[in-house]
PAKOLRO-27157 format. One record per residue (C-alpha): x, y, z; residue in one letter. Coordinates in steps of 0.1 Angstrom, whole numbers, padded with zeros to 4 digits, always signed. Each point is the difference from the previous one (the first is absolute). Layout:
// PAKOLRO-27157
XYZA/...
***
This chain:
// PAKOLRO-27157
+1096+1091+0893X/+0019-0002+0032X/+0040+0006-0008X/+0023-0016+0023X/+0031+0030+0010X/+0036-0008+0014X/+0024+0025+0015X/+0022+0015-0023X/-0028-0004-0030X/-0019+0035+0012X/+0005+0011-0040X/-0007-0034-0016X/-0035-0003+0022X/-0010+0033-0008X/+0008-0004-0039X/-0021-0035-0003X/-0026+0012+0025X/-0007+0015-0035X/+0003-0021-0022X/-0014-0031+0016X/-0032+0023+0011X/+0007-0009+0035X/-0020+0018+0028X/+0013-0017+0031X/+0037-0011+0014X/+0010-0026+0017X/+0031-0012+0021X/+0007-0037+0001X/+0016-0025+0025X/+0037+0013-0003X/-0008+0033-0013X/-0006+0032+0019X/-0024+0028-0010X/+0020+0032-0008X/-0010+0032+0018X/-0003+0020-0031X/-0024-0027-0018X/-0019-0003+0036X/-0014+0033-0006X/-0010-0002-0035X/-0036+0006-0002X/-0009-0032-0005X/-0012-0033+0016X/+0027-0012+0022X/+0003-0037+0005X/+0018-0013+0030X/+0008-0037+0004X/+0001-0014+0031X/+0003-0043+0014X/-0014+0012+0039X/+0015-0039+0009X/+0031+0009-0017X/+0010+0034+0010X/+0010+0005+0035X/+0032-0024-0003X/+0014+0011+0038X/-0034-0015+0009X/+0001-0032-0018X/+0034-0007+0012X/-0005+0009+0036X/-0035-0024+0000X/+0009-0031-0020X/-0029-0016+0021X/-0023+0020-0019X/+0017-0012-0037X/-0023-0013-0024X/-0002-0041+0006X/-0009-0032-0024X/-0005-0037+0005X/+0028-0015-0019X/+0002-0039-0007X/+0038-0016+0003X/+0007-0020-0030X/-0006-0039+0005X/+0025-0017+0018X/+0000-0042-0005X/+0007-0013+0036X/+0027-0031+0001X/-0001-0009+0035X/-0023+0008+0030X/+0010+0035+0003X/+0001+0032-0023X/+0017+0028+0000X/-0022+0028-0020X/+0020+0036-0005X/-0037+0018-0014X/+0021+0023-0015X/+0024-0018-0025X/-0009+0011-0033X/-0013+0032+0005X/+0017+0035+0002X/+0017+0005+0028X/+0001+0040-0004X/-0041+0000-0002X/-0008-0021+0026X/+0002-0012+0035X/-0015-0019+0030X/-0026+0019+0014X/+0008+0001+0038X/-0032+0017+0008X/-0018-0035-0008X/-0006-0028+0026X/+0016-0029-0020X/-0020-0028+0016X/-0034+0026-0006X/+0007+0013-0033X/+0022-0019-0021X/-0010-0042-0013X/+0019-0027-0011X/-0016-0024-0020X/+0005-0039-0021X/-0002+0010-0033X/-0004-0037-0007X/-0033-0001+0019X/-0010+0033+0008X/+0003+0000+0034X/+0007+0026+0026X/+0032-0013+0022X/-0014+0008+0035X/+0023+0025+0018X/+0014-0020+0025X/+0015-0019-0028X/+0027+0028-0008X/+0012+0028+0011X/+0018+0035-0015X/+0033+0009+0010X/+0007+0038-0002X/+0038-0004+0000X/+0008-0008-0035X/-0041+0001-0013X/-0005-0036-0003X/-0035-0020+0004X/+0010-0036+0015X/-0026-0027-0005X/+0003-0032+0019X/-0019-0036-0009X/-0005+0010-0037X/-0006-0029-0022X/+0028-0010-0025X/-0006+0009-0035X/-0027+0021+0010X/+0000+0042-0011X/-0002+0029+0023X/-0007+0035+0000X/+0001+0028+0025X/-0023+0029-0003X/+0017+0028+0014X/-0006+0037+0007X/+0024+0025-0013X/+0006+0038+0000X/+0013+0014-0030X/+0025+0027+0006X/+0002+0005-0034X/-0027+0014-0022X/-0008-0015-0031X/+0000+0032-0022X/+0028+0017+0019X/+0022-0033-0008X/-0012-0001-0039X/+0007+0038-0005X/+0035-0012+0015X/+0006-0034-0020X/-0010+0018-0032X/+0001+0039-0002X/+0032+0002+0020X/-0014+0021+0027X/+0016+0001+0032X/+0001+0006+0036X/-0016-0020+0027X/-0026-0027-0002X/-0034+0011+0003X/-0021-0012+0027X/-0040-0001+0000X/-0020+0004+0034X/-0032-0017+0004X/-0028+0024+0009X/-0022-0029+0013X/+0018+0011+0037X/-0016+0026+0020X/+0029+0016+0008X/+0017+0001-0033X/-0032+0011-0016X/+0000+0028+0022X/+0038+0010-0007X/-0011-0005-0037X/-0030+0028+0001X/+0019+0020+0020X/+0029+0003-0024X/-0023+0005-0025X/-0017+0029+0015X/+0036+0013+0001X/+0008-0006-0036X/-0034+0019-0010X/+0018+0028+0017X/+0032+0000-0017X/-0017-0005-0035X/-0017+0036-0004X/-0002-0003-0034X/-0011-0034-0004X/-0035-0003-0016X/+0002-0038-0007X/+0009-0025+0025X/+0010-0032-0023X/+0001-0029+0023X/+0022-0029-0010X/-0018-0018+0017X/-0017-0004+0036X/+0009-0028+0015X/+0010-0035-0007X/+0022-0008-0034X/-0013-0030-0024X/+0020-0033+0000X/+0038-0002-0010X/+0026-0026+0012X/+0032+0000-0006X/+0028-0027+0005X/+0036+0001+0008X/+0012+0013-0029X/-0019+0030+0002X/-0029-0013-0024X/-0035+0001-0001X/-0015-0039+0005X/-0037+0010+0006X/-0020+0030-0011X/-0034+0006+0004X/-0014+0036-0012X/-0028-0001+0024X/+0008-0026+0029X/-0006+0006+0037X/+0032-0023+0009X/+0015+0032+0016X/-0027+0015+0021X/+0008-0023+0031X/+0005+0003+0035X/-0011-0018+0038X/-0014+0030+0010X/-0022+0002-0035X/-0011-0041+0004X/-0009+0008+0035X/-0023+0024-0015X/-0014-0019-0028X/-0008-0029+0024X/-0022+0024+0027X/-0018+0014-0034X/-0009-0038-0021X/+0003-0025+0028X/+0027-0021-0014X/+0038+0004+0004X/+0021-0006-0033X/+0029-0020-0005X/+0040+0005-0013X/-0016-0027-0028X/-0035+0026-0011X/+0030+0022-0010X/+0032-0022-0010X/-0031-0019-0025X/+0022-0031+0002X/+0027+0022-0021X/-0024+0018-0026X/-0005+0024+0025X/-0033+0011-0011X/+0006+0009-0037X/-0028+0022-0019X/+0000-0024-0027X/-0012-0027+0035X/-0036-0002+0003X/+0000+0021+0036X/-0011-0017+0030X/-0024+0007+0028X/+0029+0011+0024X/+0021+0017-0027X/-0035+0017-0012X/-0013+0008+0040X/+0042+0016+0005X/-0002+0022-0031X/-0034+0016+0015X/+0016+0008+0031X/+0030+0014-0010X/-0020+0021-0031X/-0024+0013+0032X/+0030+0007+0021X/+0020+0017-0031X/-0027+0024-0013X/-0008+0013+0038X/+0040+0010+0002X/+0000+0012-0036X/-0034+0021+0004X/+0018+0017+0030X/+0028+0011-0022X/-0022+0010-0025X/-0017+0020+0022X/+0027+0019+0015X/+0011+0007-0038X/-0031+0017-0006X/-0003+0020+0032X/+0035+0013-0010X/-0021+0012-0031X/+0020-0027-0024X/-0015-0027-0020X/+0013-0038+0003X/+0012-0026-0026X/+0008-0033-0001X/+0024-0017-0019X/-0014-0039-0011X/+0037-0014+0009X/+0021-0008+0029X/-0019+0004+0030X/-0031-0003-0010X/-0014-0033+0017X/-0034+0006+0018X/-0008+0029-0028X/-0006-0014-0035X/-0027+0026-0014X/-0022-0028-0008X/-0008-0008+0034X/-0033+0017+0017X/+0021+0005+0027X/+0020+0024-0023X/-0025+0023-0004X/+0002+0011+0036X/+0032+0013+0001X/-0002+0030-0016X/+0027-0001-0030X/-0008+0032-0026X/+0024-0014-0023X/+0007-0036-0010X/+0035-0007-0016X/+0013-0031-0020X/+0027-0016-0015X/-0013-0010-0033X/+0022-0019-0028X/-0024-0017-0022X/-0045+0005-0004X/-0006-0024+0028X/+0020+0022+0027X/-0017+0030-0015X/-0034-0009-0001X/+0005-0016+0038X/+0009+0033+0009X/-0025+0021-0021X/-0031-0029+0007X/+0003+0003+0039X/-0030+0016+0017X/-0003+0034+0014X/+0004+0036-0013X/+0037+0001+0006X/+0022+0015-0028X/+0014-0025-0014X/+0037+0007-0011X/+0027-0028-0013X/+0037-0001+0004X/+0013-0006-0032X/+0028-0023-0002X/+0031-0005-0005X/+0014+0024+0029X/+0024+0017-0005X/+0028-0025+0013X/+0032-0010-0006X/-0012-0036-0011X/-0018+0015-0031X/+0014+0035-0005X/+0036-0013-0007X/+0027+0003-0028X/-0012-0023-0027X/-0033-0005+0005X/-0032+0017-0013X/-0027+0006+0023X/-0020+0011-0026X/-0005-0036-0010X/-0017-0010+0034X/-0021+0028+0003X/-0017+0006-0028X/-0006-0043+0000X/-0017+0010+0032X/-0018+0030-0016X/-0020-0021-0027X/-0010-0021+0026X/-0009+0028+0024X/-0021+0024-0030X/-0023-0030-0009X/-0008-0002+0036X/-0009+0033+0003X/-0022+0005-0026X/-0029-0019+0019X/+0004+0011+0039X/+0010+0038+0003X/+0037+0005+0017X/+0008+0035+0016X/+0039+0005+0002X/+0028-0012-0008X/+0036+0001+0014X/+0036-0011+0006X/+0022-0009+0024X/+0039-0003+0005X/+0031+0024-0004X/-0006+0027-0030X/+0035+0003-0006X/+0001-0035-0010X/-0029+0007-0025X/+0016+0030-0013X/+0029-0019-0016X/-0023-0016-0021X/-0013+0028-0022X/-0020-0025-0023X/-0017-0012+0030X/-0010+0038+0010X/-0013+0002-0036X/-0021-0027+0002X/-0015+0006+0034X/-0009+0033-0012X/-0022-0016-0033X/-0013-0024+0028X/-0009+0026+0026X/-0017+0021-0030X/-0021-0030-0010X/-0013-0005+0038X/-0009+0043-0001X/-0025-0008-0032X/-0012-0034+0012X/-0012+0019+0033X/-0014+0030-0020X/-0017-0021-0023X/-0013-0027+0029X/-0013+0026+0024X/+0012-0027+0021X/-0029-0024-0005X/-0001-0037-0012X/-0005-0011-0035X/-0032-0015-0018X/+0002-0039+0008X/-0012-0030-0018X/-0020-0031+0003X/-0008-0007+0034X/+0017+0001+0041X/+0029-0026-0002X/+0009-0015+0038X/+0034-0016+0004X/-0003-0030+0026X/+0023-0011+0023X/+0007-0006+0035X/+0011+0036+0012X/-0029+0023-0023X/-0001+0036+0007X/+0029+0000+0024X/+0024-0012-0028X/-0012+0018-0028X/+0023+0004-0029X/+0024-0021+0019X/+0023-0020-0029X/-0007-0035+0007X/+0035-0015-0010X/-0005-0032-0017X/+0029-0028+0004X/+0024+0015-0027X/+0010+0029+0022X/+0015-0024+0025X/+0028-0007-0026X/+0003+0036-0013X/+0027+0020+0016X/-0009+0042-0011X/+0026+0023-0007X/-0013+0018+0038X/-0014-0009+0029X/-0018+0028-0001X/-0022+0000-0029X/-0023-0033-0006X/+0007-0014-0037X/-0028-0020-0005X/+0004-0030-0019X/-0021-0027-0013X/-0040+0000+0002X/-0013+0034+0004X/-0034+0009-0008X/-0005+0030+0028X/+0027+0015-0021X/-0019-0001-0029X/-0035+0008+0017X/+0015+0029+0016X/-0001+0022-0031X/-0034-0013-0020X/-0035+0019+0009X/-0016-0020+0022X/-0013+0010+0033X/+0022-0028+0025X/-0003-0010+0036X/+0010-0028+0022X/-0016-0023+0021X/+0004-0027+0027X/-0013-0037+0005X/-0011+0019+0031X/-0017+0020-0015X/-0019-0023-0023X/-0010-0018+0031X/-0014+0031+0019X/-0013+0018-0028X/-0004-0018-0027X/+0007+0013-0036X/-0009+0032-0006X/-0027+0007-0032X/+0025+0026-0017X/+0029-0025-0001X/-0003-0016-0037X/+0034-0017-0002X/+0022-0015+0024X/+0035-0013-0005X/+0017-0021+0020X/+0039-0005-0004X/+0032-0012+0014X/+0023-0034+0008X/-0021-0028+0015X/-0004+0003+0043X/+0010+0038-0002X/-0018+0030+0016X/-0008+0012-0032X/-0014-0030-0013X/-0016-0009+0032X/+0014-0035+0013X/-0021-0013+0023X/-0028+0026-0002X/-0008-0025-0032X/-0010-0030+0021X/-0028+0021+0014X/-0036-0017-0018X/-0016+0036+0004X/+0023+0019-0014X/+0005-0023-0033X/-0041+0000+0001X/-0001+0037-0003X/+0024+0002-0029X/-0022-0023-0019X/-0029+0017+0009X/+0017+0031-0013X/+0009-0014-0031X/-0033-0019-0008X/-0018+0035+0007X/+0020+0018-0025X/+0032+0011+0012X/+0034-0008-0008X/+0028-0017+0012X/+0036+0002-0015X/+0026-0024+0020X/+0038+0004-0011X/+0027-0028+0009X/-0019-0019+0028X/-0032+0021+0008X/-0018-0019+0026X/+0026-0026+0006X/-0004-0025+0030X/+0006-0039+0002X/-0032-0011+0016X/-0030-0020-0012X/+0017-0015-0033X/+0009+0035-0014X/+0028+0022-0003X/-0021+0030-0015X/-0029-0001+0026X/-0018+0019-0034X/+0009-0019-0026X/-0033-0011-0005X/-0006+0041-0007X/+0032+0001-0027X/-0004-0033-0009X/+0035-0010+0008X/+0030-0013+0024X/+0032-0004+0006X/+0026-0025+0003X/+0013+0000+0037X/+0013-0040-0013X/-0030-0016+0018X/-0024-0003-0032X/+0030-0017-0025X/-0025-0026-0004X/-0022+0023-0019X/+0001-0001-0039X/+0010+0036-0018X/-0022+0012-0024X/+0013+0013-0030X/-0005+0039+0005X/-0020+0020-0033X/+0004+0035-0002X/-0034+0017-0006X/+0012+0026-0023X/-0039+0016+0001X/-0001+0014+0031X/-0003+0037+0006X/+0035-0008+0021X/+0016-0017-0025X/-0010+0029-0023X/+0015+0025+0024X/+0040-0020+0000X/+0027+0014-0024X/+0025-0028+0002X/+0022+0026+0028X/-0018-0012+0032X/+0028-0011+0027X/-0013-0031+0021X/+0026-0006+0025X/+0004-0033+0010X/-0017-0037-0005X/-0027+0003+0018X/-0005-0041+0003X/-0036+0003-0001X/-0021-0021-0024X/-0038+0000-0011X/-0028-0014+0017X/-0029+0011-0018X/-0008-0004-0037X/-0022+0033+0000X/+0030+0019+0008X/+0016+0023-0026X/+0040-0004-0002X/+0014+0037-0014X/+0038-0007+0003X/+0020-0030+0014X/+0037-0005+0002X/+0004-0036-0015X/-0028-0017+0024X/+0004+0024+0029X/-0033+0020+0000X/+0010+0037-0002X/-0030+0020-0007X/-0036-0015+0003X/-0039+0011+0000X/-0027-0016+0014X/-0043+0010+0006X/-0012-0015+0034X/-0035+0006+0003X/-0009+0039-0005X/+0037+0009+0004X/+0035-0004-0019X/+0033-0014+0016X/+0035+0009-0010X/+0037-0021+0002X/+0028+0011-0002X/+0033-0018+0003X/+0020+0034+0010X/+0005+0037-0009X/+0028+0016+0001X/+0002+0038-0007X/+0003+0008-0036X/-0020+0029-0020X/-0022-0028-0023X/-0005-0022+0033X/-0019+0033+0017X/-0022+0001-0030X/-0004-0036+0000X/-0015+0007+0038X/-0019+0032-0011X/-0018-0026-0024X/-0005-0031+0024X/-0014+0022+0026X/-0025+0019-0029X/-0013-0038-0007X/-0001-0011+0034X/-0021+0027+0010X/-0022-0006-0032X/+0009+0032-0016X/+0022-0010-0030X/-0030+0012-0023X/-0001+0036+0012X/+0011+0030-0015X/+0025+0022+0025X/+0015+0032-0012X/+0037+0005+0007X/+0012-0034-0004X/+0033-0003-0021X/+0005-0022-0028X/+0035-0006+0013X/+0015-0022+0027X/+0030+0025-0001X/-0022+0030+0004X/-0022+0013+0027X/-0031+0014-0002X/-0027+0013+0026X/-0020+0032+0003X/-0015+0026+0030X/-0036+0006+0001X/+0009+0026+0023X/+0019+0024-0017X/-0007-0009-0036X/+0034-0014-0007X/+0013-0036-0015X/+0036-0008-0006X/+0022-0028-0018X/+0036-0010+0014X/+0022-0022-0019X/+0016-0021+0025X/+0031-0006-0024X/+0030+0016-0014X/-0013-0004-0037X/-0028+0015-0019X/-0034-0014+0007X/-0028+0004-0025X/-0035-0002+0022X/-0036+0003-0006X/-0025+0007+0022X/-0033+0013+0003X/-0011+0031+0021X/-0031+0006+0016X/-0020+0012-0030X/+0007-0032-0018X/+0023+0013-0024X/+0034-0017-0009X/+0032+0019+0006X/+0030-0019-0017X/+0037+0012+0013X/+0034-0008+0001X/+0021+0010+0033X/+0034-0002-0001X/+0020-0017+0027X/-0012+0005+0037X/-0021+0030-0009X/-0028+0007+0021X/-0029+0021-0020X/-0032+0021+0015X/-0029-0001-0025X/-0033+0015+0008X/-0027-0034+0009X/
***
């Protein structure tokens, strides 16, 4: 465990360096490392944003600020003239005109009403009061102007302000992709090296560019996107990109005609060709960095947050960087196993939340609560791909006022001590057969959450931690034993499908990255699913697998579940009256608990398909054969404990291996169950506050029947 320390807490740290088993310490952003704890004989970790920490720098260069595209907000033009100010409606303390930029070279303004670019000489900028003037626009006709912008304000440094209180000036991030402040960047590293003697960990936060956040003039956030490349811009780095692919971009390849290329967009050929170039650019500068850690006889980590564009570990380009330790955030299974599935011998190590911040650690509230809802989440996770450390962040002293929460962290930091001694650190024995998620992004987005539509009208209680809501099935593969990976269309196309893969699912809202969009409309990709099917495999599809209007079809694989859904263009078609085929292993496998989320508007097609649940007509849960193979429907899945068995046993029949015998499986949806052919040992965790009763079978075929009471988390031998 990695303990975070504060000034002032020397005796606090040294007393739960005990009890939490800790062998490492930690300072965090607006915490210093106190000399005393700095020479404990332990491993030191020292944080450090390189594009964040020489402020004197930052101010005295704002030409070297990190820059972004941003899109005004449509403006309706009246007359023949319009006045655009790019900036109304965005915060004015984050943001302004970048003066570096060539207006007339960098910068577009564009009819929203048909798409077209306003040619140059048809307005001009006037840098007095920051106003775009647009002459011979047509009436009643919208207009945008993509603009470039510095931000003189840094995203984290202004949400540590908004919400934690903190104060002082407003932080300021360089870009490194400029010679000269690269070089000012290495050599103030080689500097901080120096004056960090006892550092043995360098934990970057990040590199170089931060993910996606906008903010409006009230302060707010109006746009996030965890890993977007909206802020990695600048003439100097266009310039580049053009020499290197041939092809210049435009304001509008970035501005995305106001969806500024989301993840959940289906990423185009520029946005695809930009995030290569800046991940080639950003693991050079980060190797170097790296490398100067490890001649100063230090290892480096990297924190999976902030500044992390360019270095997501799932990236080949990743692996040539150099990291020793990789560090994440993790709240729920799916941020744990995106951290613990990446590829590499890293140490894998995740930052438990909450921090310890004054939004959470506060009179009245229990952050118990939050953490260990996390903690169920995380253990289930963990028990099918090893995790090394664990760790906090924040100000102890807050922590320390909370002596239940001190308790508990010390039951939960004992639990992750027996789970590694009784691991040895490998994986646990899987099931069935290779599942492969498919969508637009694959490996490069693995264990992403692919928000479905619900999220866009939930509001969390933090911006800071992601509350998923609504369909969720990576939440509940995340802790079941299957081996997982993701794939592309791309890949598909170039490789085809690989002979281990036995199931592949295919989920999200209709013309999203994760469900594919366009990628749909492609005859050889649909060809090869079918093929894939027909030869055996499986396919599950969850809210609108495969979905693309073309050709008389919404599902372009309906003909492989034997179903479709209402888009309003077949009304003309009669319903059928839906029959529940109670015989089916499936239907065998519901207990009357299962949580389906919304109507799923889709209706039957086929009369040799199996209906397993419905909600009124809405299909909710089907089954289908196709040739040598099985399909799967399913209108949603939101995270629940009995929705993650109902997967565990979809995926078992999908892959044609509902009929076998596998040891370690639990007879409870509330209980896990999974065992290490490594070391010898099984375990059982009851994911609930109540007592559990559980059966299972170890590897010797005998039956073990127990009762765990609430949350325990027993070692048996297999």
């Amino acid at each position: 465990m990695t303990l975070p320390v504060e000034v002032g807490q020397e005796e606090v740290v040294l007393d739960l360096y005990k009890r939490w088993q800790a062998d490492a310490l930690r300072d965090s952003d607006g915490t210093t490392m106190p000399d005393s704890l700095a020479e404990q004989d332990c491993d030191i970790y020292s944080v450090l944003c390189i594009v964040r920490a020489d402020q004197a720098y930052a101010k005295a260069h704002p030409e070297y600020l990190h820059r972004k595209y941003l899109s005004s907000f449509p403006l309706t033009a009246m007359a023949t003239e319009l006045v655009i100010h790019p900036l109304q409606g965005y915060c004015v303390e984050k943001y302004e005109l970048d003066d570096n930029s060539n207006p007339k070279q960098h910068w577009e303004v564009r009819n929203r009403t048909t798409n077209d670019v306003v040619p140059v000489e048809q307005w001009d900028f006037v840098a007095e009061n920051g106003t775009i003037v647009v002459r011979d626009t047509t009436p009643f006709h919208e207009y945008t102007a993509s603009v470039m912008v510095r931000q003189v304000w840094d995203s984290v440094s202004m949400y540590n302000a908004l919400t934690n209180g903190w104060t002082g000036d407003k932080i300021r991030s360089l870009d490194p992709y400029h010679p000269e402040c690269r070089a000012h960047l290495k050599r103030y590293f080689a500097q901080w090296l120096d004056d960090h003697p006892n550092t043995s960990v360098v934990r970057f936060t990040t590199f170089a560019f931060l993910f996606v956040i906008d903010a409006n003039e009230k302060n707010q956030d109006i746009y996030r996107d965890w890993t977007g490349y909206g802020e990695t811009v600048s003439p100097e780095a266009l310039d580049d990109f053009e020499k290197e692919y041939g092809y210049r971009l435009t304001p509008e390849d970035f501005v995305d005609a106001g969806y500024y290329n989301g993840t959940y967009k289906v990423p185009s050929k520029p946005y695809r060709d930009w995030m290569a170039f800046i991940q080639k650019f950003v693991a050079k500068f980060a190797g170097e960095l790296v490398q100067m850690a490890h001649d100063a006889g230090k290892r480096a980590a990297m924190f999976q947050g902030d500044h992390w564009i360019g270095t997501e570990p799932f990236l080949p380009s990743y692996q040539e960087i150099g990291i020793d330790i990789n560090v994440g955030a993790v709240e729920d299974g799916v941020a744990l196993r995106r951290l613990t599935d990446s590829a590499g011998d890293q140490i894998k190590e995740a930052r438990f939340y909450p921090y310890f911040f004054p939004d959470v650690f506060r009179e009245g509230n229990n952050p118990v609560i939050e953490s260990m809802a996390n903690w169920v989440k995380i253990r289930r996770a963990m028990l099918h791909k090893p995790l090394d450390r664990i760790g906090y962040g924040g100000y102890l002293s807050l922590a320390n006022k909370f002596p239940h929460f001190i308790d508990h962290v010390t039951q939960l930091s004992g639990e992750f001590g027996v789970y590694r001694q009784h691991t040895g650190g490998e994986a646990s024995a899987k099931v069935g057969g290779k599942i492969a998620v498919l969508n637009a992004w694959g490996v490069a987005r693995s264990w992403l959450q692919n928000q479905a539509q619900d999220q866009r009208f939930y509001v969390p209680p933090r911006p800071d931690v992601m509350e998923l809501v609504g369909n969720n099935p990576l939440e509940c593969l995340a802790g079941l034993p299957f081996e997982v990976e993701f794939i592309s269309f791309e890949d598909i196309l170039e490789h085809g499908i690989s002979d281990d893969i036995k199931v592949i699912i295919n989920t999200g809202d209709a013309d999203s990255a994760w469900s594919g969009g366009e990628n749909w409309g492609n005859p050889q990709i649909i060809t090869a699913l079918r093929e894939f099917v027909g030869n055996g495999g499986g396919l599950l599809g969850i809210c609108d697998p495969s979905a693309h209007l073309q050709n008389g079809r919404f599902f372009q694989l309906g003909d492989v579940f034997g179903l479709e859904k209402e888009t309003s263009l077949t009304m003309g078609r009669v319903a059928q009256p839906v029959q529940l085929d109670g015989e089916h292993f499936l239907a065998q496998c519901l207990t009357g608990e299962e949580d389906f989320g919304n109507l799923s508007y889709v209706y039957p097609q086929a009369h040799d398909m199996s209906v397993i649940a419905a909600q009124g007509q809405h299909l909710a849960l089907t089954a289908r054969e196709y040739g040598q193979g099985r399909s799967v429907y399913l209108g949603n899945l939101p995270f629940t404990m009995t929705n993650a068995r109902l997967l565990q046993n979809i995926l078992l029949w999908l892959s044609q291996s509902d009929q076998e015998s596998y040891p370690w499986l639990s007879s409870s949806a509330n209980v896990d169950a999974c065992y290490y052919p490594s070391t010898g040992k099984a375990t059982v965790v009851n994911y609930t506050e109540t007592p559990q009763a559980v059966t299972v079978t170890d590897t010797q075929g005998q039956q073990h029947e127990m009762v765990l009471e609430g949350y325990e988390w027993r070692w048996l031998e297999a």
